[in-house]
C-alpha positions in Angstrom: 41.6 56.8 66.0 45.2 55.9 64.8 43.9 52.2 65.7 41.0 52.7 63.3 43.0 54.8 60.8 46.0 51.9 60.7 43.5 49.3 59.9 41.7 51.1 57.1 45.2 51.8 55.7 46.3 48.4 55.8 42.6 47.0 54.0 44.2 49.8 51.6 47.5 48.3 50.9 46.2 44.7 51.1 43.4 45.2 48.4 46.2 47.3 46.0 48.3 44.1 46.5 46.0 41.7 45.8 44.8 43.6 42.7 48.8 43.6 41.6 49.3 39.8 41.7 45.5 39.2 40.1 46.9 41.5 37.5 50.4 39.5 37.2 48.3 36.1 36.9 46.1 36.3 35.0 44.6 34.6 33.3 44.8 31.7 35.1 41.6 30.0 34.1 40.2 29.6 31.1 38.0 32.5 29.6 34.0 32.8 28.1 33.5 34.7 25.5 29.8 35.6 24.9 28.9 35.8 21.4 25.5 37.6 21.2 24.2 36.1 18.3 24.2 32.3 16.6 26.7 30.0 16.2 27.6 30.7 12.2 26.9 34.8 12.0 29.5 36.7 11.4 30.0 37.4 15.0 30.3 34.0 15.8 32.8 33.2 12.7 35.5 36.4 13.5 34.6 35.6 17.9 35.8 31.9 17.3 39.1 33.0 15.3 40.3 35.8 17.4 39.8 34.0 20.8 41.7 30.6 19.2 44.7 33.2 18.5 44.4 35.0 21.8 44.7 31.9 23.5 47.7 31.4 22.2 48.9 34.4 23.7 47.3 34.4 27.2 48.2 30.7 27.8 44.5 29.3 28.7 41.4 28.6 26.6 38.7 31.5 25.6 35.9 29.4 25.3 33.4 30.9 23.0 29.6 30.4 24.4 26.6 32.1 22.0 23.9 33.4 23.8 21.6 34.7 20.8 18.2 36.9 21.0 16.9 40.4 20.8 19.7 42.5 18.3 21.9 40.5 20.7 20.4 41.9 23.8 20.0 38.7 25.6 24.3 38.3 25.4 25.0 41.9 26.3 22.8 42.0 29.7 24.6 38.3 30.7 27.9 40.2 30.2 27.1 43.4 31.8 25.9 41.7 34.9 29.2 38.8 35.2 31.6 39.7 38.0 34.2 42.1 36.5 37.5 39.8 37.1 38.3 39.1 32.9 36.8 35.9 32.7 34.1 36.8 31.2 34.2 39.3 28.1 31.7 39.5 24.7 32.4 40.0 21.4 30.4 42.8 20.3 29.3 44.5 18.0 27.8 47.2 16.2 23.9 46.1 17.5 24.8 45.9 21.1 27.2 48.8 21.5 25.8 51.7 19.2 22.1 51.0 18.2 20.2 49.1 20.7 20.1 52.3 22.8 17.9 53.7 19.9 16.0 50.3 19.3 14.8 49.9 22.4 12.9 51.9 24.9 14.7 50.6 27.6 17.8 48.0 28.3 18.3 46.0 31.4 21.5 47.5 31.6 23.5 50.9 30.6 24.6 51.0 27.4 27.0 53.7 27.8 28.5 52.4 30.8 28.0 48.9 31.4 31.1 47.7 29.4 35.2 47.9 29.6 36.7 48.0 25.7 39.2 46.0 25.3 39.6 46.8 21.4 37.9 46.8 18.1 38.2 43.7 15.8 37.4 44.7 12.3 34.6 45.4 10.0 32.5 43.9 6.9 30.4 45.3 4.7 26.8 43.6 3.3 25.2 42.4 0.6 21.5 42.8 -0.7 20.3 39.4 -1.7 16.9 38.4 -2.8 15.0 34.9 -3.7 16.2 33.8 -7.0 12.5 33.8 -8.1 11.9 37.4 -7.7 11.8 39.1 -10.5 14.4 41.6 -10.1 17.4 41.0 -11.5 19.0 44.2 -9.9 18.5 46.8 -7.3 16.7 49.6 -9.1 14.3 46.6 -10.2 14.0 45.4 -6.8 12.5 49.0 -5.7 10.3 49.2 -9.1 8.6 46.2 -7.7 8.0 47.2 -4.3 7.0 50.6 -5.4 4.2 48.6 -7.5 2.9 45.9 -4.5 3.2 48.2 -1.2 4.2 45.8 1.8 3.7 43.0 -0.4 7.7 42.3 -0.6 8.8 40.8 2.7 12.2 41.6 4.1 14.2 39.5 7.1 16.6 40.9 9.8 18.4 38.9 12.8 20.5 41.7 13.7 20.6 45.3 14.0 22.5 45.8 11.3 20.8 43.8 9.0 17.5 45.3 9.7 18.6 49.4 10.0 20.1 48.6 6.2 17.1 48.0 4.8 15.4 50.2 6.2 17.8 52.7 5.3 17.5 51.7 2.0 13.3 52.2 1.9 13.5 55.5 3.3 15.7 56.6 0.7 14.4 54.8 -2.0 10.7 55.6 -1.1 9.6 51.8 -0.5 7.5 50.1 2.1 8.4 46.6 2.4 7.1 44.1 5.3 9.8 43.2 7.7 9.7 39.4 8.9 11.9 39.2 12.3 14.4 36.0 12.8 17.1 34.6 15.7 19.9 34.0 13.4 21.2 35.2 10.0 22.0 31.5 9.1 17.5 30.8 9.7 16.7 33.9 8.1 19.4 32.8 5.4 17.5 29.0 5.3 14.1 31.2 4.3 15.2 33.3 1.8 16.7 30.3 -0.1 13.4 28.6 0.5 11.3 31.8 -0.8 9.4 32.3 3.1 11.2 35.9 2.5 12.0 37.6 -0.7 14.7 39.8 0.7 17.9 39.7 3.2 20.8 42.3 3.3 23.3 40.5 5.4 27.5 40.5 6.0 29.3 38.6 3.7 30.1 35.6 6.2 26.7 34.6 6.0 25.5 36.0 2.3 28.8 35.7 0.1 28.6 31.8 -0.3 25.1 31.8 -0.8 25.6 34.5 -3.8 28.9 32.6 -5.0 26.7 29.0 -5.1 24.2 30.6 -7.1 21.1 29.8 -4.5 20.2 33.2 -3.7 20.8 36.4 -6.0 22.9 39.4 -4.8 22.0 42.7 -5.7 24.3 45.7 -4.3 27.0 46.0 -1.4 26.6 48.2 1.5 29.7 50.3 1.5 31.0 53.3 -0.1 33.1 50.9 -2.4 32.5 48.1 -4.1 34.6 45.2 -2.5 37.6 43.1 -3.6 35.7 40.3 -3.0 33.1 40.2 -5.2 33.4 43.3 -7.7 31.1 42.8 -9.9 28.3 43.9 -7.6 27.6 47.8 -6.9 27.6 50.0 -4.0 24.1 50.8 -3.7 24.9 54.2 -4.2 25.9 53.4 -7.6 22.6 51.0 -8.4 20.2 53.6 -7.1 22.3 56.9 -8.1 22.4 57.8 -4.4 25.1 59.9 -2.8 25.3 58.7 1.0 24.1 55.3 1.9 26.7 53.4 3.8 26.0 50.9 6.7 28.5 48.1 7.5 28.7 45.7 10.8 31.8 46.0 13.0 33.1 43.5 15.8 34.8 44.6 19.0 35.6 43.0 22.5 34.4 44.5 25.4 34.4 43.3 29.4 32.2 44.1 32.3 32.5 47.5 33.5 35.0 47.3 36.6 38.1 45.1 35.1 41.0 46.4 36.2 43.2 48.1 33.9 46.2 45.7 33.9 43.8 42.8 32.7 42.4 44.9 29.8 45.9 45.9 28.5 46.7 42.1 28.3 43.5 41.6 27.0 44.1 44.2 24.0 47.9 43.2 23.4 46.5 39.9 22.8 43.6 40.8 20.7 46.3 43.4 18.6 48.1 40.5 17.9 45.5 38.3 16.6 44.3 41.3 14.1 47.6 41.5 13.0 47.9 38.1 12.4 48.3 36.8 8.5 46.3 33.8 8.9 42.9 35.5 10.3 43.8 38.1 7.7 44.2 36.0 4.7 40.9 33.6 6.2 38.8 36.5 6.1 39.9 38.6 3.4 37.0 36.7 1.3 34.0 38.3 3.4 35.4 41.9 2.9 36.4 41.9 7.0 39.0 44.5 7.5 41.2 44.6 11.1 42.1 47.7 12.6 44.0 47.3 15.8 44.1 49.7 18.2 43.6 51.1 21.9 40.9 50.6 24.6 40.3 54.5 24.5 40.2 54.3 20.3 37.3 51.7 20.9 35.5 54.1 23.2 35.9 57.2 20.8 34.4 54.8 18.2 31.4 54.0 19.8 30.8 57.1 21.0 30.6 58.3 17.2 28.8 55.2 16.2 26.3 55.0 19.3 25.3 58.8 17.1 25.8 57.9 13.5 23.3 54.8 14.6 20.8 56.6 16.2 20.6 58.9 13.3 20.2 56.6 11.1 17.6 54.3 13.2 15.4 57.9 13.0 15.8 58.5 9.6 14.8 55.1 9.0 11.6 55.9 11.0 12.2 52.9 13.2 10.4 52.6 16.3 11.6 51.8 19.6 10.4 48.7 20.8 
């Protein structure tokens, strides 16, 4: 028995050792980074310039791989299921850590468990936009005319976020517009230019250019205030005399369930640093993206209170679980 005993204490001590020099090592390798959406989203934009800065401060490459489909589904599940050693890690966001629980009747993975936070990122707000040949030159004439053609005005979505906004925005404006499903913003963007959709609500890293260039027309923002970076545009709050409409996207990093402690806090004193950064700040000041460094446990609280807020708002939408 002390034989047996003596062995299983030594497995003990050996595995605690070996977890303390993986800990003092790493990284030693270079890191993925799976964005779950296109190369160009938002996601993909904020992903590419925090993981250049963390790089800097871990000493090897995060090399940034998009893996795009389903509200960012198809990303998530590869993360969930990649060995938990912090070489792999996702940039996620506010579709794959708060809503798709509500979206859909069932994920190959747990939601509430299946990821480490590392820390939260920042946040931007989004813009209504519509074809420039629609005949609504703003937001209370955009409901007038889908109150008048019934499903006739066609919306697009690529992400959760995109989609629950306008849906939020039916319900409490009383509308009932056809929604037309895409893989990326930057397709779904390519069609509304073209007139294949008559209406996209998207962040500003996709929409703001468009607006700015003149080829699509923006109608309202999508936060409680209107934004430094293109004032002239209303809350919708204030365009439809509304009192508590507010949906913006958020961006956070997350690991596999299972990574040790030690890697995480490098991981987030590294990510702290790039949000805190000047250059990322100043870069994307212009999309209304706002940093908010802070702790793994801050990220958890977070998406606790946003895996709720979401799922209220995906039923007072009236959205169905797929």
């Amino acid at each position: 028995m002390k034989t047996i005993h003596l062995a299983g204490l030594l497995t003990l001590v050996f595995g605690l050792a070996t977890t303390a020099v993986h800990a003092q090592t790493y990284p030693s390798k270079p890191i993925k980074a799976i964005v779950p959406f296109a190369a160009g989203s938002a996601t993909d934009q904020i992903g590419r310039a925090f993981a250049q800065k963390m790089s800097e401060s871990l000493g090897q490459p995060i090399i940034i791989e998009n893996k795009a489909g389903v509200n960012g589904m198809l990303g998530a599940d590869a993360v969930a299921k990649s060995a938990p050693d912090g070489y792999t890690l996702m940039v996620g966001t506010n579709s794959t850590n708060a809503a798709l629980k509500s979206l859909m009747k069932k994920l190959p993975y747990d939601q509430d468990t299946a990821f480490a936070p590392i820390g939260y990122i920042g946040s931007v707000p989004l813009i209504v936009s519509v074809n420039n040949e629609v005949p609504a030159k703003n937001l209370k004439e955009l409901v007038a005319l889908a109150k008048s053609k019934p499903t006739q005005v066609t919306f697009a979505s690529a992400s959760t976020s995109q989609r629950v906004s306008t849906e939020m925005l039916q319900s409490m404006a009383g509308i009932d517009m056809t929604h037309v499903p895409y893989k990326s913003g930057p397709a779904a963007m390519t069609d509304l230019i073209g007139g294949q959709v008559n209406v996209f609500t998207a962040d500003f890293a996709v929409m703001l250019p468009q607006v700015k260039a003149g080829k699509v027309r923006g109608l309202a923002v999508t936060s409680l205030q209107r934004s430094k970076a293109i004032p002239e545009l209303p809350t919708v709050n204030e365009a439809l005399g509304l009192r508590d409409y507010e949906l913006i996207a958020y961006f956070a990093m997350f690991a596999p369930a299972g990574t040790p402690a030690d890697v995480i806090a490098k991981l987030n004193k590294a990510l702290n640093a790039a949000a805190n950064d000047k250059d990322i700040q100043e870069k994307f000041a212009a999309i209304g993206f706002e940093t908010a460094p802070g702790t793994p446990e801050a990220l958890a609280q977070r998406n606790r209170a946003e895996t709720v807020k979401w799922a209220k708002a995906i039923r007072d939408a009236k959205i169905e679980a797929e």
